[in-house]
C-alpha positions, 0 to 999 in steps of 0.5 A: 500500500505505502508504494501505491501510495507514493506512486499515486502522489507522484502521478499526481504531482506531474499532473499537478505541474500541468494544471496547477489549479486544479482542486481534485488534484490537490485534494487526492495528492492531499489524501495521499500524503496523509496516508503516507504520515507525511502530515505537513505536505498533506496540510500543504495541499489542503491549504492549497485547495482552500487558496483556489476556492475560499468556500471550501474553507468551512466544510475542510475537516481532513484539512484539521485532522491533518493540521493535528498531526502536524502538530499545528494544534490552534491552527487544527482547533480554529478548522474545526470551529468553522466546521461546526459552523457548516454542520452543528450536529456531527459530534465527531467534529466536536471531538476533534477540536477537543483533541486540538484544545488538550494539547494546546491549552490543557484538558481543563480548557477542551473540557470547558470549551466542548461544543454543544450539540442539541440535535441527536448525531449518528451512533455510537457519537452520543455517548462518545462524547459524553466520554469525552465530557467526563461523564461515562466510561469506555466499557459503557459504550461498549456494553451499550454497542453489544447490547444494542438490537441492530445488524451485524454490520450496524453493529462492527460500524459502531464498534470501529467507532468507538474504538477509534475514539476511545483509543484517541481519548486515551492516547490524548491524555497520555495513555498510550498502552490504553489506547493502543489496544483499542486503536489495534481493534478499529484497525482489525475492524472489518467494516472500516476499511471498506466503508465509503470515503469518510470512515475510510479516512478514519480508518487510516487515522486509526493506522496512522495513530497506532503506528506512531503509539508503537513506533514511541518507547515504551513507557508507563501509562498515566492513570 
């Protein structure tokens, strides 16, 4: 896959030098440097799209995710503000600015700042924020996902969910031998690989996550 992807970012940067405005090709030259891990390059491109077309500022959140892990933390923040701006019902967005705020202002502040939602999101996105408000567990959600009367498939979807983010809320506080066996099950998960553009995406956030988790010494967890 590496290779595919190393072939397709060069495919796309000779066609970039032909047509030099052209926004798809930034955004898949974009995706591709993000699922190499070059995260700079990726927040590169994406800028790039954005300078072409301003409107497409508000809606950018692979722009934020990849700005998180350049380590442009306020900048990554800022992103996901706009987009709750364009959509104020995806708690997912939520989450991530949370993650942004941790490392660039502490938890006390993302906790405090946790944008407020008032219309239902998709599951399992209710009670993962509500773990990342402080108020339930990582067992709960998964209780609540195995106990739930809903298809196999519903059910692995919701599974890589919130193993993704469960994963992430440890990893963000610290916690990396916590978190790396939940970022490994949203990896192993069988539905998100296959799933559509968007929980694709957070299915190679998952893979690029857990390899920076394993590439790091290893060290004691925080409680």
């Amino acid at each position: 896959k590496v290779r595919q992807w190393q072939s397709t970012a060069e495919q796309l940067t000779q066609q970039i030098a032909k047509d030099s405005r052209s926004i798809p090709l930034y955004s898949q030259r974009g995706d591709a440097r993000f699922f190499l891990g070059e995260f700079k390059d990726a927040v590169a491109d994406y800028n790039q799209m954005v300078e072409l077309d301003a409107s497409a500022d508000a809606s950018h959140w692979r722009r934020g995710i990849a700005l998180f892990y350049a380590h442009e933390y306020d900048a990554a923040a800022r992103q996901f503000e706009r987009y709750h701006s364009f959509d104020n019902v995806d708690r997912e967005n939520g989450i991530w600015r949370y993650l942004c705020q941790v490392k660039a202002d502490g938890l006390e502040k993302a906790r405090a700042g946790l944008l407020k939602y008032e219309k239902d999101d998709r599951e399992p996105f209710g009670d993962v924020y509500r773990l990342f408000a402080g108020t339930l567990q990582p067992d709960a959600i998964i209780d609540r996902i195995t106990q739930a009367d809903v298809t196999d498939l519903e059910r692995e979807k919701r599974r890589f969910y919130a193993h993704l983010y469960i994963g992430l809320w440890h990893a963000v506080h610290d916690r990396p031998q916590a978190a790396q066996p939940h970022l490994k099950r949203a990896v192993e998960n069988s539905w998100g690989p296959k799933a559509g553009y968007g929980p694709n995406y957070m299915w190679h956030v998952g893979r690029l996550h857990y390899d920076l988790l394993s590439q790091q010494p290893a060290k004691n967890s925080k409680p």
